[in-house]
Each structure stands twice: as C-alpha cells, then as structure tokens.
C-alpha angles and dihedrals in degrees: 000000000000130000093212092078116064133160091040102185116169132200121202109228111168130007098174112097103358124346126273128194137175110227125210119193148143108237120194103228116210097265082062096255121134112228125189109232135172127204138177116230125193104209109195090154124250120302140199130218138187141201114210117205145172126211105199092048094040086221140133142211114234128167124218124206150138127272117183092211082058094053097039089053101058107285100129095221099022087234114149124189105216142148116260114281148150150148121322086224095184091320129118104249091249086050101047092031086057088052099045095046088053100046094038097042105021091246125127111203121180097190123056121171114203121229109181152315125247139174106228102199101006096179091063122022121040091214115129111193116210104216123205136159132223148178129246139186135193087257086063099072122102106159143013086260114214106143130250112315095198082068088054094250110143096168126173120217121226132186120200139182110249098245097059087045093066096039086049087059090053104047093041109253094116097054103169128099114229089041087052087047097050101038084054092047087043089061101050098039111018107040108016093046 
C-alpha cells in the first residue's frame, strides 16, 4: 500500500446489487502537500473472460445480451456483443472463465491461456478481468449455451467469422471493453501469428 493515503474511512452506501461505498481520505499530492478527498467506489469483485476462437474456421465466439447501464446510456435496445465473462466468486479466473464460457456460449474448453489482466473503469469500480483465449471446436459443444436464466441472463450466442468480428469493433457495433481488448489482441497475436 501506498504512504501517500492516510486517514482511509469508508461508508457503506448500497449493498443491493454491488457494494457501494463513500470513501474519505487524505490523500499527499506530488508538491508534498496532504488533501482531503472523497470518492465513491463500486466493488462487484474481480471477474475473468474469455474469447473463444477457431483458427480453421477463422471464427469467433461472441455472446449477445441486454445491460441496463448500456440502455440507459443511449444504446436503443440495450443489446451489447461481448465474450463470455463473469465474476471470479471464490474461483481461479481459468476456473471460473471455463464455467462461464460453458454456461454463457454452450462450449466446453478444457485449455485457456491467459492474456492479461486489466481494470476497465478503474475511478469508479475496483473490479480487475482477467482476460484468455481459447479454442474451440464443434466437438466441443455440449449445450445451446445462454446463461442461467435464474440469474436473469437470457444471452444469445453468435458466431462470427473473424473478420466481421474486428470490423465490428471498428464500426461500433462491438462496444465493450474487454471484447474490444481481446478482438484487438486476437488480430496481432491469434490470427495473424
């Protein structure tokens, strides 16, 4: 931990959802001086995704459902193309990456190589996503994938050809971070390697 925040007090404001809290700190700025700020932090736990791909068939594995921040922020349907994902809950990320990709796209994988770990809105929400790829083959489906819907996930899987995956990112179709991350990732080391 750092010397240059002291003081650390935390209220608990909502612990419906996620957890929110309102932080209170003094925090040393560079010049040396100590400033009292307060910030507000969203704490889901950390979380792992994974982009399933297939090199013979240059195609990829992408997942399609609704978020509410998405729809409430301007996208018509609230509809978001990602990679399977979801929160680490007490799993390893390739444990719970395999579960998740298995439960959200129907495809059991058995090796995931990691790739990195990233915060994706780091001044607001403490969540780190560890990000892998993986292949996948048809013999590796074992459901219709979809997600739980006791969780309220009703996800749609979509398979597209590579190609359409990275100039979806361009155009804006594919408007989520770690997909973006690891579609870009997926050109200069997967299928361009």
């Amino acid at each position: 931990m750092t010397d240059r925040v002291k003081n650390l007090k935390q209220e608990l404001l909502s612990d419906n959802w996620y957890v929110l809290k309102k932080y209170t700190y003094d925090f040393q700025l560079r010049n040396g001086q100590w400033q009292e700020q307060q910030r507000e932090a969203y704490d889901r736990g950390n979380g792992a995704c994974v982009l399933l791909y297939n090199l013979e068939k240059q195609s990829v594995i992408l997942t399609r459902q609704f978020r509410l921040p998405a729809y409430v922020n301007g996208v018509d349907d609230g509809m978001l193309i990602e990679v399977a994902a979801g929160l680490l809950d007490d799993a390893s990320p390739a444990e719970r990456v395999k579960l998740e990709a298995e439960e959200e796209t129907g495809y059991r994988v058995e090796q995931v190589d990691p790739v990195f770990a990233a915060y994706m809105s780091p001044g607001a929400v403490t969540e780190k996503v560890h990000c892998f790829v993986a292949r996948y083959d048809e013999s590796a489906a074992v459901s219709d994938g979809g997600g739980l819907v006791q969780e309220g996930e009703d996800i749609e899987v979509i398979e597209l050809n590579f190609d359409e995956a990275l100039a979806m990112v361009y155009d804006g179709r594919i408007a989520d971070g770690k997909t973006i991350m690891l579609i870009l990732h997926a050109a200069l080391h997967v299928f361009n390697a």
